[in-house]
C-alpha positions as CSV (number, residue, x, y, z in Angstrom):
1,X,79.3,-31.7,17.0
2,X,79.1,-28.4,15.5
3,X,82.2,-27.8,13.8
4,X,81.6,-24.1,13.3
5,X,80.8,-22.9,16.9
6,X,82.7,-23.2,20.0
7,X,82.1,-22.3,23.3
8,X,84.9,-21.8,26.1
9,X,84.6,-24.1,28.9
10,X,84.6,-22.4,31.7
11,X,81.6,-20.0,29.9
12,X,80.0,-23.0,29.3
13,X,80.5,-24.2,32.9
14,X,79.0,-21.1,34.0
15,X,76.1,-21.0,31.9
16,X,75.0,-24.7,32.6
17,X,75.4,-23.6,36.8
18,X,73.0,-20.8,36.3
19,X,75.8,-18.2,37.2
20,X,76.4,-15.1,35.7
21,X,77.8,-14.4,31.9
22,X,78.2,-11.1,30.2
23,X,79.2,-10.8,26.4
24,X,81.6,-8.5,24.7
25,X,81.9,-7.8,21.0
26,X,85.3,-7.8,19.1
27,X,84.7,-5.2,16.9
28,X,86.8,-3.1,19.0
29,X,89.5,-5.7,18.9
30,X,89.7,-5.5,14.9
31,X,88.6,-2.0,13.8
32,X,87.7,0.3,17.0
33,X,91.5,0.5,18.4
34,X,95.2,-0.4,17.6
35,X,97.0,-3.2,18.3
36,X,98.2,-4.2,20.6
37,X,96.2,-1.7,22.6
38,X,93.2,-3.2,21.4
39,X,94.3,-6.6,22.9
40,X,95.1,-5.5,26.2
41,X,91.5,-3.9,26.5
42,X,89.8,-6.7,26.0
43,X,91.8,-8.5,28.9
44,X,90.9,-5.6,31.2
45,X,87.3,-5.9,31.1
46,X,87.5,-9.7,31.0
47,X,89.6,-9.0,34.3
48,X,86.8,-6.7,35.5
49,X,84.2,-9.1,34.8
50,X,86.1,-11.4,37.0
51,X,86.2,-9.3,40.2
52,X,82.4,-8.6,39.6
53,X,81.9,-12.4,40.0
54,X,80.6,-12.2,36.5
55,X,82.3,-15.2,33.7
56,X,83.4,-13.1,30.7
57,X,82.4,-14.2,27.5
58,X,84.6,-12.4,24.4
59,X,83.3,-13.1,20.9
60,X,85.0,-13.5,17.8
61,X,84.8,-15.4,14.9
62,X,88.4,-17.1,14.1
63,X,89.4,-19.4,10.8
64,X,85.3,-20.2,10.7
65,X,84.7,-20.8,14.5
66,X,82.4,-18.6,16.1
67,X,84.0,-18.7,19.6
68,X,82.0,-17.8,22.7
69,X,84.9,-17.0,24.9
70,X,88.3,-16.7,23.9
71,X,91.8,-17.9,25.4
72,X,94.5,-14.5,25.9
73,X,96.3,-16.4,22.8
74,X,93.1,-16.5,20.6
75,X,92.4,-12.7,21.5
76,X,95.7,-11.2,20.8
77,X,95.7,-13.5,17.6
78,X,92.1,-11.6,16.4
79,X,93.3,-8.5,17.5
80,X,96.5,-8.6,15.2
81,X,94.6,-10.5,12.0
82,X,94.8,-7.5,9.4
83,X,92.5,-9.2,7.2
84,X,89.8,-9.7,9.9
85,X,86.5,-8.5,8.5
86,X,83.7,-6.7,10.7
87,X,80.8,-9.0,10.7
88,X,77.4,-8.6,11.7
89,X,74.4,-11.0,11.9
90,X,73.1,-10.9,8.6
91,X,76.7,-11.7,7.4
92,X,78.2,-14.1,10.1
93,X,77.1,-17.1,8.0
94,X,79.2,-15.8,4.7
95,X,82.0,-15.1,7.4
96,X,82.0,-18.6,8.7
97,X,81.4,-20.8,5.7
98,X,84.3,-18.8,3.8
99,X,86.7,-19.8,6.4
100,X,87.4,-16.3,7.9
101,X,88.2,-14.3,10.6
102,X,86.3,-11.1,12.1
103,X,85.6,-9.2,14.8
104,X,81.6,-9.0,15.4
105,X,79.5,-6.3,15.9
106,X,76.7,-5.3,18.2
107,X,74.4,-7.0,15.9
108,X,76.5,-10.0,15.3
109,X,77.4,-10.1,19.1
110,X,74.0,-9.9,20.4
111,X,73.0,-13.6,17.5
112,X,75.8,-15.3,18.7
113,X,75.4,-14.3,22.7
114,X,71.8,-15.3,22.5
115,X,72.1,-18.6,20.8
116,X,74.7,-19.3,23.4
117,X,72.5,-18.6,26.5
118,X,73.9,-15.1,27.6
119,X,72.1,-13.1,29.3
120,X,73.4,-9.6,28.9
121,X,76.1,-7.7,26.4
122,X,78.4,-5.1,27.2
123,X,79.5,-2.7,24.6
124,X,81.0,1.0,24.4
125,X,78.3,2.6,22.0
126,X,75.9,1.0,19.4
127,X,75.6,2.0,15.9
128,X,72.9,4.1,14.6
129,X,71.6,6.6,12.1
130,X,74.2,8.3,10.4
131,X,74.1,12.2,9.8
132,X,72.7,12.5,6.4
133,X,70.8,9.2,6.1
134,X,67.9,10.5,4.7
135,X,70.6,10.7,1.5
136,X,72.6,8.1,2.1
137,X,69.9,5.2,3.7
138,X,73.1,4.6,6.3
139,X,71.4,3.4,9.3
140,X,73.1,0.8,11.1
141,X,71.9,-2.9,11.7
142,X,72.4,-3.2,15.3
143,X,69.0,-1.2,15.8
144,X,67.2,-3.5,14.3
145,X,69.1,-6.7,16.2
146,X,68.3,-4.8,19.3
147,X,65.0,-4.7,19.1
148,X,64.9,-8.4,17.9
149,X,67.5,-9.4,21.3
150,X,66.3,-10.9,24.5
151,X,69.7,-9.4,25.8
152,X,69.9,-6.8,27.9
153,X,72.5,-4.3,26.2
154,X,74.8,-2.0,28.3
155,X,76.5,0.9,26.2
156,X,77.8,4.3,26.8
157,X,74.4,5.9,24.2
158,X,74.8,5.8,20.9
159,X,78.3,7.1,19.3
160,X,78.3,11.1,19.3
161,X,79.5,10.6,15.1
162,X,75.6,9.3,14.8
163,X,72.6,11.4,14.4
164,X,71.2,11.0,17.8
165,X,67.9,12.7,17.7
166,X,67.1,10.1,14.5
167,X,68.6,7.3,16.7
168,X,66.8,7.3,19.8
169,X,63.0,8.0,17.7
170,X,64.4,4.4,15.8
171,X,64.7,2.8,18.7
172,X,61.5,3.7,20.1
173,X,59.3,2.7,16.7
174,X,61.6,-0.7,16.4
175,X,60.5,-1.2,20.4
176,X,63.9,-1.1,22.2
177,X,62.9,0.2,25.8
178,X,66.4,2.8,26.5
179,X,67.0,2.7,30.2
180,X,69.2,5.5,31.4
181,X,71.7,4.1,34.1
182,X,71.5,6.2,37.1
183,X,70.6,9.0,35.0
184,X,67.6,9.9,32.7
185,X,69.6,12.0,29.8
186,X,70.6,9.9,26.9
187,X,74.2,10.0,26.8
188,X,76.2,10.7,23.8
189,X,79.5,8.4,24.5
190,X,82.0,10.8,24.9
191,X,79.6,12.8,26.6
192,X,77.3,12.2,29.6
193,X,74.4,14.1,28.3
194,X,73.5,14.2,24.7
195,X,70.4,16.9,25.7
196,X,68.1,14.3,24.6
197,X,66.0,12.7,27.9
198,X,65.1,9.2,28.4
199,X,61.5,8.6,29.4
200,X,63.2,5.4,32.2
201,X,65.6,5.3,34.4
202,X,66.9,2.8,36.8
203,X,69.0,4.0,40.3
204,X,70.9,-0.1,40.6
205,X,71.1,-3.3,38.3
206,X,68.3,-4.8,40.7
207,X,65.7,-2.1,39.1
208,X,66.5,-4.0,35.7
209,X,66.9,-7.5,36.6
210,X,63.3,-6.9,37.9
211,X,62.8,-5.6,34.4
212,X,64.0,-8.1,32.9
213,X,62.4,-11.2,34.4
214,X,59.0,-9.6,34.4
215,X,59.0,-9.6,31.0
216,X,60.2,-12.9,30.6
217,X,57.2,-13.6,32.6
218,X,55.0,-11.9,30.2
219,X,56.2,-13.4,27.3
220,X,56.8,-9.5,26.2
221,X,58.9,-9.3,22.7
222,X,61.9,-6.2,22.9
223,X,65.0,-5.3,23.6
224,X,66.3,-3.7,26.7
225,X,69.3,-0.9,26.0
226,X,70.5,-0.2,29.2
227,X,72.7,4.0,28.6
228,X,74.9,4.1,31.5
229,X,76.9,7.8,31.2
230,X,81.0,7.5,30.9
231,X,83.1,8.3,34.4
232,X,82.7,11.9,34.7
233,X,86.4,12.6,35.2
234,X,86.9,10.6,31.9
235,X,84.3,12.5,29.9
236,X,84.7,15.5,27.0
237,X,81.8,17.6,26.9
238,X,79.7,18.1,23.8
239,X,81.0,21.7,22.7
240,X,84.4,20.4,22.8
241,X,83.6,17.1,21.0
242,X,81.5,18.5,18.5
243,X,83.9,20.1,16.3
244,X,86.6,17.3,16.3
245,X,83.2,15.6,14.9
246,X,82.3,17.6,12.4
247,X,85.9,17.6,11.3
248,X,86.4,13.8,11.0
249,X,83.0,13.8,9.5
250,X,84.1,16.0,6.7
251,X,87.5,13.7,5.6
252,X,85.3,10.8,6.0
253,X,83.5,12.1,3.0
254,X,86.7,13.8,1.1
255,X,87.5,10.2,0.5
256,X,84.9,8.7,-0.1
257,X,84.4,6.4,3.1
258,X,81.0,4.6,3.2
259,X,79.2,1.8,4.7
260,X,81.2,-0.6,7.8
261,X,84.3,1.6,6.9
262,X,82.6,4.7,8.1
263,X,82.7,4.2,11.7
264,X,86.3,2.8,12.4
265,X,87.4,5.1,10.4
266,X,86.1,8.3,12.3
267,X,87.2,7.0,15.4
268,X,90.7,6.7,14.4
269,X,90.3,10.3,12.8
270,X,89.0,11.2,15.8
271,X,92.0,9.3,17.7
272,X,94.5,11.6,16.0
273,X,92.5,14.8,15.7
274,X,92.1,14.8,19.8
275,X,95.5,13.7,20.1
276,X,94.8,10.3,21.9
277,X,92.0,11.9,24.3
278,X,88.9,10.1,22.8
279,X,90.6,6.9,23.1
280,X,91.2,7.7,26.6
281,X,87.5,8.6,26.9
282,X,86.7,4.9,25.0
283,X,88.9,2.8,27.4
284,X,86.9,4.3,30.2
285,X,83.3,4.2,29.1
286,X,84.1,0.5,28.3
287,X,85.4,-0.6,31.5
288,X,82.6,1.4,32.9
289,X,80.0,-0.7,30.9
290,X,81.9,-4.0,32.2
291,X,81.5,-2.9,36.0
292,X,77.4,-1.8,35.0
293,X,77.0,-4.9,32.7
294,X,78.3,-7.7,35.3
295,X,76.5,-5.7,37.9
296,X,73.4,-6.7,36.0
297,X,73.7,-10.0,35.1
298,X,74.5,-11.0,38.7
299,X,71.5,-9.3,39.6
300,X,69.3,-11.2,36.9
301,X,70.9,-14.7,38.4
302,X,69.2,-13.8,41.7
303,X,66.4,-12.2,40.3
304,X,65.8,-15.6,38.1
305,X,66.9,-18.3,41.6
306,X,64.5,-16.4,44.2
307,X,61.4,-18.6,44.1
């Protein structure tokens, strides 16, 4: 018996059946929104996951317990730790063997998720290359755990406080194949089209199931990112965003903000400088990425059962 790793029964259930999982990270519980809005999210796309006929799988690492799948009482506890950390793979183990608490990452997500069994990951947008990084070396470590992944990963692009030229020529050289979801422009989270166009696209979650198992079948190393745009009626196009950007950008470095505190802390600048709208615009894209991601891993179950 592992005593540092627990996995929720019925995810379990589901995973030993062969039916459908999807992951979500908890990041967003302890440093992308506020409680006890944050906990109330992460029920919502559990429920959506549920009325896709998909087993949701939230992950969190609580007192030194990586949990695959968590109870409503373990989320809302996670979501309300202060002291929860933000831990990624390269730091889970540190996490754990101290004892602590924390909400992981992409990168952490996507260690745990595959261990597990899971399938695919549903996320709002994945770290990247900061502005400036050829100064600062700030380039997040959820490209390179992408490109390590088996995991299909569904995310609104990259977050539009990233360098996303810089981001997308990473992902390429580290091998990540970007699919655009019913579109072929690289979206830009709060924005449907970042300007930047994706060499693939797939029209339905059958197109990259197919994907998916071929190169299973191949034996083919690297990631999938699968860039599905937010709801239209839910998005804020670039030349408005841009400024509130640059804006939280700039008190970001007034005081001095670096490493994992940078990007919680321009999305709550960004929170209060659009008065509330971006986190409107973040609830959205995340659901949105629930409904895409279960979509998908239902269509890899078939996909994987046809003879």
């Amino acid at each position: 018996m592992n005593q540092h790793w627990a996995v929720k029964d019925d995810v379990q259930r589901a995973l030993d059946g062969g039916r459908p999982v999807i992951a979500f990270e908890s990041t967003v519980l302890t440093h992308g929104l506020p409680y006890p809005e944050s906990a109330r999210l992460a029920l919502r796309v559990e429920e959506i996951a549920n009325e896709e006929g998909c087993v949701p799988a939230t992950i969190g690492i609580i007192d030194g317990v990586v949990h695959v799948g968590m109870t409503p009482g373990e989320i809302d506890r996670l979501a309300s730790d202060e002291r929860a950390r933000k831990s990624s793979s390269f730091d889970l183990a540190f996490v754990v063997a101290s004892g602590g608490s924390a909400g992981t990452t992409v990168s952490g997500t996507l260690a745990i998720a595959e261990r597990a069994g899971i399938r695919v990951f549903a996320t709002g947008g994945i770290g990247g290359v900061h502005r400036g990084a050829a100064d600062s070396f700030d380039i997040s470590h959820d490209l390179q755990s992408l490109a390590r992944s088996r995991i299909v990963t569904v995310c609104a692009g990259a977050k539009a406080i990233l360098d996303l030229p810089k981001t997308l020529e990473y992902l390429e050289t580290a091998g990540v194949c970007v699919i655009g979801y019913q579109t072929d422009a690289f979206p830009a989270f709060y924005s449907r089209d970042s300007g930047l166009t994706l060499d693939y696209s797939a029209e339905s979650a059958d197109v990259i199931a197919r994907a998916f198992v071929a190169r299973e079948q191949l034996g083919l190393p690297g990631g999938f990112l699968v860039a599905a745009p937010i709801p239209a009626e839910y998005e804020i196009p670039a030349d408005q965003i841009g400024a509130s950007i640059d804006r939280a950008i700039c008190w970001a470095s007034d005081r001095g903000v670096r490493g994992k505190d940078v990007t919680p802390f321009l999305l709550a600048s960004m929170a209060q400088i659009t008065a509330g709208r971006s986190v409107e615009a973040n609830l959205a894209l995340l659901e949105n990425n629930a409904r895409v991601g279960a979509s998908i891993a239902r269509s890899i179950c078939a996909a994987i059962v046809q003879p």
